[in-house]
PQR file with spaces between the fields and no chain letter, atoms N, CA, C, O and H, PARSE charges and radii, in Angstrom:
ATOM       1  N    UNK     1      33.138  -15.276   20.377 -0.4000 1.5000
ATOM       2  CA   UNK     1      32.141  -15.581   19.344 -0.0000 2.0000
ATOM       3  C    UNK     1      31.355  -14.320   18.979  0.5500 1.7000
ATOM       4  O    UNK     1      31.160  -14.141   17.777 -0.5500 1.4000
ATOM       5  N    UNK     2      30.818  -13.316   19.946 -0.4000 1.5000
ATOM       6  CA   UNK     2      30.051  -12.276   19.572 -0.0000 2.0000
ATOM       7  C    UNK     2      30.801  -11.447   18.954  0.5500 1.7000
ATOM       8  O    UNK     2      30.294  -10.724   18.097 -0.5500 1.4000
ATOM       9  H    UNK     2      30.976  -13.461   20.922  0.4000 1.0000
ATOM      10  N    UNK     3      32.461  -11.350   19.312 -0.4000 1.5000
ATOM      11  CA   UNK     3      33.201  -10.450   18.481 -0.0000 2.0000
ATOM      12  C    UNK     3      32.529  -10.810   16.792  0.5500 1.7000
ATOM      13  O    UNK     3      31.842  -10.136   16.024 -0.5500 1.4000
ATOM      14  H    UNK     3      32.873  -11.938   20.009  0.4000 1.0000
ATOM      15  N    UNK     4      33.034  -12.000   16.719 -0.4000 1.5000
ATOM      16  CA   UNK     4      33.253  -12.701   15.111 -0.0000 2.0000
ATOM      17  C    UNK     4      32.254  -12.012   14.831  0.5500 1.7000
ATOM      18  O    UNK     4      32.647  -10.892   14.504 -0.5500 1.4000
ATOM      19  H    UNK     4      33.592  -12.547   17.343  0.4000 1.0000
ATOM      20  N    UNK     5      30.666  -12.126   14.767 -0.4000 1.5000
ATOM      21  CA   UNK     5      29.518  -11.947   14.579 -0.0000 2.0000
ATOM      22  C    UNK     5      29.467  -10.386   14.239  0.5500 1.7000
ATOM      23  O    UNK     5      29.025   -9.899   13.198 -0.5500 1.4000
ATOM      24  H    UNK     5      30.346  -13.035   15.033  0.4000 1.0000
ATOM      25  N    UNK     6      30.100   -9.584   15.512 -0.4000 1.5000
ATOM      26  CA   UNK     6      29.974   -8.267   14.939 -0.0000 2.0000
ATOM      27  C    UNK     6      30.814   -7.877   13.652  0.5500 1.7000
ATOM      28  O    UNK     6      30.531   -7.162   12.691 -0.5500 1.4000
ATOM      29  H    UNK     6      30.459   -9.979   16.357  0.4000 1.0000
ATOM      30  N    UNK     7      31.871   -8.553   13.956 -0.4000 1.5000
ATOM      31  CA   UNK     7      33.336   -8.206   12.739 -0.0000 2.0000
ATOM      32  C    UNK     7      31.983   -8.675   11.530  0.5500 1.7000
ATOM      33  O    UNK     7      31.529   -7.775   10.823 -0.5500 1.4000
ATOM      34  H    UNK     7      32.101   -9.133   14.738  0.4000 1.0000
ATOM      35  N    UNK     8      31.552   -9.795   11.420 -0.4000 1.5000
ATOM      36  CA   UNK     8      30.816  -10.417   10.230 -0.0000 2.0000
ATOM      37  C    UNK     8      30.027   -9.208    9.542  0.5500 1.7000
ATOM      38  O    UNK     8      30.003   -8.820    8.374 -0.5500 1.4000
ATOM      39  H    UNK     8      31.921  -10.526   11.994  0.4000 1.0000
ATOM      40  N    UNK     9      29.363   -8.738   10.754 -0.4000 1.5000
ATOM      41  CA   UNK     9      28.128   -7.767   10.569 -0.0000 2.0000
ATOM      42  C    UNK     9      28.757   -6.511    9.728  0.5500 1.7000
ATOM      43  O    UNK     9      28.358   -6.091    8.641 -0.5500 1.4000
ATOM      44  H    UNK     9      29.383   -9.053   11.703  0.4000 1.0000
ATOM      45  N    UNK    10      29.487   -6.183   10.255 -0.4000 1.5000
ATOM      46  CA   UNK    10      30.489   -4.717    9.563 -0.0000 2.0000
ATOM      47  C    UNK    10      30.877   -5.012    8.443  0.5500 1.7000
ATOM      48  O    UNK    10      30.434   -4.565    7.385 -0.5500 1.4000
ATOM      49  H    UNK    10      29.811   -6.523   11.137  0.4000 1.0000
ATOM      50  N    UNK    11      31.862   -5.901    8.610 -0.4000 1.5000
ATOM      51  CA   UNK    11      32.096   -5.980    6.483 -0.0000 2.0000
ATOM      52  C    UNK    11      31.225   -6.393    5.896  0.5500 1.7000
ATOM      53  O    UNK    11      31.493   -6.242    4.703 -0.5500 1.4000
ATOM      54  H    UNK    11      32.222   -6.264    9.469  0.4000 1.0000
ATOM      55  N    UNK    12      29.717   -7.128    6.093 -0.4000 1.5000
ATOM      56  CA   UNK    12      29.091   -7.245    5.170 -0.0000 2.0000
ATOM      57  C    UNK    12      28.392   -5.417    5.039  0.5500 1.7000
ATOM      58  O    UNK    12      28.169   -4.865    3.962 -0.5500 1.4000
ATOM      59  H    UNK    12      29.500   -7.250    7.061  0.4000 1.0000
ATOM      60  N    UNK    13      28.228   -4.957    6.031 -0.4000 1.5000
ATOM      61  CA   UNK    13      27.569   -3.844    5.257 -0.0000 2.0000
ATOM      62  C    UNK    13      28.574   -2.908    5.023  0.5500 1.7000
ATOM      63  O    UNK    13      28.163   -1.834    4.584 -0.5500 1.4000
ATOM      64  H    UNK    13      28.409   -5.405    6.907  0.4000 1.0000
ATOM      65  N    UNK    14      30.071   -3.038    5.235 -0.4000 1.5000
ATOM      66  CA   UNK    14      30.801   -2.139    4.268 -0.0000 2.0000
ATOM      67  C    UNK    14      30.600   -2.614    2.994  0.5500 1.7000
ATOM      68  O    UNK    14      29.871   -1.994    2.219 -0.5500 1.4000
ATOM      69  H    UNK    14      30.405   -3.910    5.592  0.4000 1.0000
ATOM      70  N    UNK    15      31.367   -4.031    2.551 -0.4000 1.5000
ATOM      71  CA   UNK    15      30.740   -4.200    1.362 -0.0000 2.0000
ATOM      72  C    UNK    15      29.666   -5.028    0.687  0.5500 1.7000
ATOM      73  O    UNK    15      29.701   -5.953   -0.124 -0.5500 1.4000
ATOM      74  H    UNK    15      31.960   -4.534    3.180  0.4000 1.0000
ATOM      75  N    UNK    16      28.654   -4.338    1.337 -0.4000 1.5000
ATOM      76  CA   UNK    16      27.079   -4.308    0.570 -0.0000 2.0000
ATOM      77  C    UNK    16      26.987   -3.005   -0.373  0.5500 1.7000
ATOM      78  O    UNK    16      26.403   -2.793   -1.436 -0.5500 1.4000
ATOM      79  H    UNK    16      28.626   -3.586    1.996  0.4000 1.0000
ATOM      80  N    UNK    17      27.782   -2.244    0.434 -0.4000 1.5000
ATOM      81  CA   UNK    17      27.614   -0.627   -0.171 -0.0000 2.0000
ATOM      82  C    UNK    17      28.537   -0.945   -1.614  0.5500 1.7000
ATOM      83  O    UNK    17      28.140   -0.437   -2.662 -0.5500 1.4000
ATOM      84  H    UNK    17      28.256   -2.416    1.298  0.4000 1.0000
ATOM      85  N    UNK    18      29.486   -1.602   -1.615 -0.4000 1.5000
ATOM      86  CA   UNK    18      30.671   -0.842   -2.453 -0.0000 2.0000
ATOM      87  C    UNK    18      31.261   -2.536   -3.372  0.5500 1.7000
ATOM      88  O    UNK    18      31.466   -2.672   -4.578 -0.5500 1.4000
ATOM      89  H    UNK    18      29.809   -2.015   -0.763  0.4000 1.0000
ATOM      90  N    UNK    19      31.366   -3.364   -2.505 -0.4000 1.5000
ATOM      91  CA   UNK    19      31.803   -4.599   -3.240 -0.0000 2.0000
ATOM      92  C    UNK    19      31.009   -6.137   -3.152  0.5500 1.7000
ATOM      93  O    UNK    19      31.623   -6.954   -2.467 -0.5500 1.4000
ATOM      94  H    UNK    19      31.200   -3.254   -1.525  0.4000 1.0000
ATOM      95  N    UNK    20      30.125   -6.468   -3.572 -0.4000 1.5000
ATOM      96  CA   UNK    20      28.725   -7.563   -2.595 -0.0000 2.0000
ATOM      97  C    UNK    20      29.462   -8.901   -3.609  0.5500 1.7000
ATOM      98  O    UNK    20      29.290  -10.078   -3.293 -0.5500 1.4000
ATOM      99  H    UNK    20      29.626   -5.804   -4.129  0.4000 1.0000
ATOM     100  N    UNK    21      30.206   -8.529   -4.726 -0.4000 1.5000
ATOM     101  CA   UNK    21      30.893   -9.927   -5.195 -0.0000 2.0000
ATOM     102  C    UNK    21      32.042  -10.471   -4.003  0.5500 1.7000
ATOM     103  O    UNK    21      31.932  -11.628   -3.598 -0.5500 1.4000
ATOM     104  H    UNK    21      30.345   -7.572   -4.983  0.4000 1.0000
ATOM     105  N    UNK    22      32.895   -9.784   -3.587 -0.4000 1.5000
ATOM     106  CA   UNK    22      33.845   -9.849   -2.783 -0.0000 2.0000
ATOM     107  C    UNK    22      33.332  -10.005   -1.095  0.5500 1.7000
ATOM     108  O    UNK    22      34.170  -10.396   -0.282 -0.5500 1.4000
ATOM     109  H    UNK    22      32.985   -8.843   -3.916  0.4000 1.0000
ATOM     110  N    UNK    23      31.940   -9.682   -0.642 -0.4000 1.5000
ATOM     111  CA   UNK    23      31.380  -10.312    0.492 -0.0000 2.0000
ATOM     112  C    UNK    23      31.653  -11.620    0.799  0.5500 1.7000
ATOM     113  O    UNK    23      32.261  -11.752    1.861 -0.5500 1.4000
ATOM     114  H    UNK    23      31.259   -9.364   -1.302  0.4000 1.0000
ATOM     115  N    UNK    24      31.387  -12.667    0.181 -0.4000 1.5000
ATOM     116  CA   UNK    24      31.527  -13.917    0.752 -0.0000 2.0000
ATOM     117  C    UNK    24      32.741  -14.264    0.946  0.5500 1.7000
ATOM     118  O    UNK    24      33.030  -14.845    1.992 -0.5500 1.4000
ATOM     119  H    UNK    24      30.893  -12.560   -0.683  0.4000 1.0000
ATOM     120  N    UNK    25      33.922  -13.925   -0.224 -0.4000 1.5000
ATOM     121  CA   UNK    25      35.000  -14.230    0.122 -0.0000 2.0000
ATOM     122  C    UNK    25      35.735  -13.478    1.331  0.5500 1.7000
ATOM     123  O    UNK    25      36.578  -14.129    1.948 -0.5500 1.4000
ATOM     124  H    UNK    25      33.688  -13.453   -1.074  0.4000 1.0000
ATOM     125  N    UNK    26      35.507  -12.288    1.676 -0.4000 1.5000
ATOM     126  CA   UNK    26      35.945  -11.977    3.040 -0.0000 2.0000
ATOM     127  C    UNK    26      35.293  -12.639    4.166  0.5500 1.7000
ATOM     128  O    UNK    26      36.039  -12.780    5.136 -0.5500 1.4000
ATOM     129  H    UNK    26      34.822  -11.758    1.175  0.4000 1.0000
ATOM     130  N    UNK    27      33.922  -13.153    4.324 -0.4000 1.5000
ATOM     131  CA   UNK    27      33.712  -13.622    5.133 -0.0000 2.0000
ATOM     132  C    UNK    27      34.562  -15.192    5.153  0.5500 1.7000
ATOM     133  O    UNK    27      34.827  -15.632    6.272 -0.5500 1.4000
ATOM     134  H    UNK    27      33.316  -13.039    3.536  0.4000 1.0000
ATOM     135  N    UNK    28      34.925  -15.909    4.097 -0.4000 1.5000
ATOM     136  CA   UNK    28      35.156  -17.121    4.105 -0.0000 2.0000
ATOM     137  C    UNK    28      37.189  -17.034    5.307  0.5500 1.7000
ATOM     138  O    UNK    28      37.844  -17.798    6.016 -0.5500 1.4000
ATOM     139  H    UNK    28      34.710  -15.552    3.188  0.4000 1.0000
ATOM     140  N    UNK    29      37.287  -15.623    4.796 -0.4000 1.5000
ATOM     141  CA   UNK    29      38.831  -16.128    4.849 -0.0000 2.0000
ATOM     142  C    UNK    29      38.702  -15.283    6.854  0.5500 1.7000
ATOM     143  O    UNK    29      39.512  -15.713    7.675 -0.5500 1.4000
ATOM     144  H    UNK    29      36.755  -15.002    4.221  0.4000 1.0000
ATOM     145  N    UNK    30      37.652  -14.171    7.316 -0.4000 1.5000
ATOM     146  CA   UNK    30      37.729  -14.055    8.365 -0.0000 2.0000
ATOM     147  C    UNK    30      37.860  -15.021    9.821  0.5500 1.7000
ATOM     148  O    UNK    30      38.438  -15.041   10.908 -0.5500 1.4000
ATOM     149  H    UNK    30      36.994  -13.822    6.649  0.4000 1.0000
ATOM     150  N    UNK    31      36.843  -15.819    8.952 -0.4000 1.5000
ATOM     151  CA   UNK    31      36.101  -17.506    9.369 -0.0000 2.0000
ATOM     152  C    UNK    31      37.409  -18.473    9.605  0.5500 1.7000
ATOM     153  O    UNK    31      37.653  -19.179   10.583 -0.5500 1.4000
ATOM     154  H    UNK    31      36.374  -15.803    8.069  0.4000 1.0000
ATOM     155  N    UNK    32      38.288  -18.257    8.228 -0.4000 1.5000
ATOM     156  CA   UNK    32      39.122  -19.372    8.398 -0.0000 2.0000
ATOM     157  C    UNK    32      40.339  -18.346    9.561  0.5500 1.7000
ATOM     158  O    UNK    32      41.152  -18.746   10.395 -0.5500 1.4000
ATOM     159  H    UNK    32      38.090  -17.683    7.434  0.4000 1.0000
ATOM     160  N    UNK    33      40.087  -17.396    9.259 -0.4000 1.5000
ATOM     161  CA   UNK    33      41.573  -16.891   10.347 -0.0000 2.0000
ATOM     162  C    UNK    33      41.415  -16.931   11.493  0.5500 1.7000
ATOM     163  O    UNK    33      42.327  -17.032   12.313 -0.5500 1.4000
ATOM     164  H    UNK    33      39.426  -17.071    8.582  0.4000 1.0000
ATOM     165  N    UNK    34      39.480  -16.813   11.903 -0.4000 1.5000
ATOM     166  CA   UNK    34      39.176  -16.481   13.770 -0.0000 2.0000
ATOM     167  C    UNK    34      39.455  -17.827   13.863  0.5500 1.7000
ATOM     168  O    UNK    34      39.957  -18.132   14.945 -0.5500 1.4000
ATOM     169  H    UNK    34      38.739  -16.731   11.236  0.4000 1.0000
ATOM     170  N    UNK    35      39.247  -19.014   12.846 -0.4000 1.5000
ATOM     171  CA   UNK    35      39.243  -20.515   13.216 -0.0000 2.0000
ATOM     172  C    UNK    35      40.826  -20.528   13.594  0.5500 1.7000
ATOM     173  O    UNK    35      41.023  -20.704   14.796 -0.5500 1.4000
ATOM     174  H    UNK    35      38.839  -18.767   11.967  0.4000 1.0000
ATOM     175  N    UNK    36      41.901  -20.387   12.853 -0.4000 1.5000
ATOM     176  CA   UNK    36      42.566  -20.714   12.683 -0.0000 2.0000
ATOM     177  C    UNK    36      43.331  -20.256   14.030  0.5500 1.7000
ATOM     178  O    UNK    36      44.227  -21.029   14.371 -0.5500 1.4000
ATOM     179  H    UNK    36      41.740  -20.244   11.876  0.4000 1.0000
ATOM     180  N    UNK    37      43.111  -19.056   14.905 -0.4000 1.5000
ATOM     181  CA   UNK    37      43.596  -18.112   15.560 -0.0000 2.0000
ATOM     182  C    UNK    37      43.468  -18.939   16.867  0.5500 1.7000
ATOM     183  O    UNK    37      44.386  -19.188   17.648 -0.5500 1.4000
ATOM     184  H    UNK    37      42.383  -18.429   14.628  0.4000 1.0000
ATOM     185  N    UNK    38      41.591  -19.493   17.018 -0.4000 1.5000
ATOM     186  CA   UNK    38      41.565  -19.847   18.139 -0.0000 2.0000
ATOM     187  C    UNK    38      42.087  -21.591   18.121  0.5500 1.7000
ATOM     188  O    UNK    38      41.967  -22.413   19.030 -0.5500 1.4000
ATOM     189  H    UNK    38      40.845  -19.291   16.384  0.4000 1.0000
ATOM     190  N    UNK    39      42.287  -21.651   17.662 -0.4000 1.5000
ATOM     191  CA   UNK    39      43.169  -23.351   17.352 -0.0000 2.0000
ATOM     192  C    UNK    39      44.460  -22.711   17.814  0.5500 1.7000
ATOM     193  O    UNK    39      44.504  -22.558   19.035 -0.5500 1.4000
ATOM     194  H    UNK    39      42.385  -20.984   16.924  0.4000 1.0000
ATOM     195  N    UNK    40      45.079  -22.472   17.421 -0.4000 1.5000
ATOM     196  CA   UNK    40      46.381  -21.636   17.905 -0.0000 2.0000
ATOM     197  C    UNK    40      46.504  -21.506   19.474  0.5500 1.7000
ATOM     198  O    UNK    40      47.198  -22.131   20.276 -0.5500 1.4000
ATOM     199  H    UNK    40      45.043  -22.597   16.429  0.4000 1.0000
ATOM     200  N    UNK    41      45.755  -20.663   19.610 -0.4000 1.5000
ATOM     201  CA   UNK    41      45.766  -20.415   21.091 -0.0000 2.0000
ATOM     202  C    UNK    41      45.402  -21.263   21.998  0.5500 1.7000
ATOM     203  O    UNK    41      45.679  -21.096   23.186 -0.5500 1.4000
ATOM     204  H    UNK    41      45.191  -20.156   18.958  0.4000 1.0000
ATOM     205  N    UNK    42      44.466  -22.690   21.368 -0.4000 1.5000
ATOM     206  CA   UNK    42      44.023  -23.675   22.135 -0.0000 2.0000
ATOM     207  C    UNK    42      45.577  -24.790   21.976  0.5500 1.7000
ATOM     208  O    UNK    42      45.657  -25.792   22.687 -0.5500 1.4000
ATOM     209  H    UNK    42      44.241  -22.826   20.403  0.4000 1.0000
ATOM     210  N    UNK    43      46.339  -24.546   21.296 -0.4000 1.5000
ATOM     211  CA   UNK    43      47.435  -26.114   21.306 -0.0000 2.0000
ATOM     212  C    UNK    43      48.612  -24.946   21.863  0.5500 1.7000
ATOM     213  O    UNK    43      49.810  -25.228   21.828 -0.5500 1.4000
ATOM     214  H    UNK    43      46.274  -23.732   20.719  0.4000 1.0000
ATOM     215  N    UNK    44      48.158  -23.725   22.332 -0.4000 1.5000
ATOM     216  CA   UNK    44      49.527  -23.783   23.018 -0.0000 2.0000
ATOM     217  C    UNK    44      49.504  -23.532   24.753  0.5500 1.7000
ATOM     218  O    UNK    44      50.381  -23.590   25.614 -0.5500 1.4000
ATOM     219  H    UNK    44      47.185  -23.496   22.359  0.4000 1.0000
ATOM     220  N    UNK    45      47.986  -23.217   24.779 -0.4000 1.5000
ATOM     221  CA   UNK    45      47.549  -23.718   26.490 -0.0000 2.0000
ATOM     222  C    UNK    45      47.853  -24.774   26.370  0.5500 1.7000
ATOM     223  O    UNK    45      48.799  -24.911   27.145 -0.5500 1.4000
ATOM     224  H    UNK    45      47.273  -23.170   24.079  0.4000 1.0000
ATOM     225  N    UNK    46      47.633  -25.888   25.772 -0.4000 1.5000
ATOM     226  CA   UNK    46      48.015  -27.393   25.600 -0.0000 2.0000
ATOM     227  C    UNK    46      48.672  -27.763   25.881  0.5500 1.7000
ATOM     228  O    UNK    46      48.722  -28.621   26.762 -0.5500 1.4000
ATOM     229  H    UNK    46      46.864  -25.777   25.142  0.4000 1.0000
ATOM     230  N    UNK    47      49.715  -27.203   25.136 -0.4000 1.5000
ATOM     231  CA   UNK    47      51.448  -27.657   25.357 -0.0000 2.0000
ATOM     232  C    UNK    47      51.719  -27.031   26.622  0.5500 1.7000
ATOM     233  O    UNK    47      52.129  -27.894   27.399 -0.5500 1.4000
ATOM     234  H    UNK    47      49.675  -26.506   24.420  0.4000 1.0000
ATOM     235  N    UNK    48      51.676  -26.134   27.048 -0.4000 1.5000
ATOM     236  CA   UNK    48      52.018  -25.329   27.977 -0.0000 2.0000
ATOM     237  C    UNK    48      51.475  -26.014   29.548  0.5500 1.7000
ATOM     238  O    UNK    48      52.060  -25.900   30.625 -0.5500 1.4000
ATOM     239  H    UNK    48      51.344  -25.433   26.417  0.4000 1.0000
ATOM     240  N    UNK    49      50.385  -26.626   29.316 -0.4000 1.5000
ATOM     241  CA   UNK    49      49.778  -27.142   30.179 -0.0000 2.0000
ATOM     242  C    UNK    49      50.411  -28.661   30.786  0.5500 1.7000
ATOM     243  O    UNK    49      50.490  -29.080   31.941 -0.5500 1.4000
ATOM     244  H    UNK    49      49.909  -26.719   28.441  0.4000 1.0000
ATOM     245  N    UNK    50      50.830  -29.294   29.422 -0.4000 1.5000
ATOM     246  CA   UNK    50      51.490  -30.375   29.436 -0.0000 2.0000
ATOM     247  C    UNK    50      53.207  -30.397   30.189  0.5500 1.7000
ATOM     248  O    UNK    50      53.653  -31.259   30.946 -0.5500 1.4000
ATOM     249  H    UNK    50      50.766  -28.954   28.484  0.4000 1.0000
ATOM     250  N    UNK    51      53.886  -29.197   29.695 -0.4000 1.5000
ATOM     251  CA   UNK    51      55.650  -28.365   30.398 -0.0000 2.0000
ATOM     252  C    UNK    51      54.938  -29.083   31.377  0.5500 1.7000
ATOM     253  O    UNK    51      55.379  -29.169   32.523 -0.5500 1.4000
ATOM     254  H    UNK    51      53.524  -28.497   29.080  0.4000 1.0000
């Protein structure tokens, strides 16, 4: 979780400097990939757990 937060922190102030329309949408799709990443890794301890 503190990773995410820092990753968050950095691209908003890369682009604060240079692109602040395109801010939210990088945050939206980081959000959906750390989501998506740790779902991933949670259904295959799962399965794995289940073997």
């Amino acid at each position: 979780m503190l990773q995410i937060m820092l990753f968050l922190m950095h691209t908003r102030y890369k682009y604060q400097k240079y692109k602040p329309d395109k801010y939210l949408i990088n945050i939206q799709q980081s959000l959906n990939y750390s989501i998506y990443s740790s779902t991933t890794k949670r259904q295959k301890i799962i399965t794995k757990s289940y073997k």
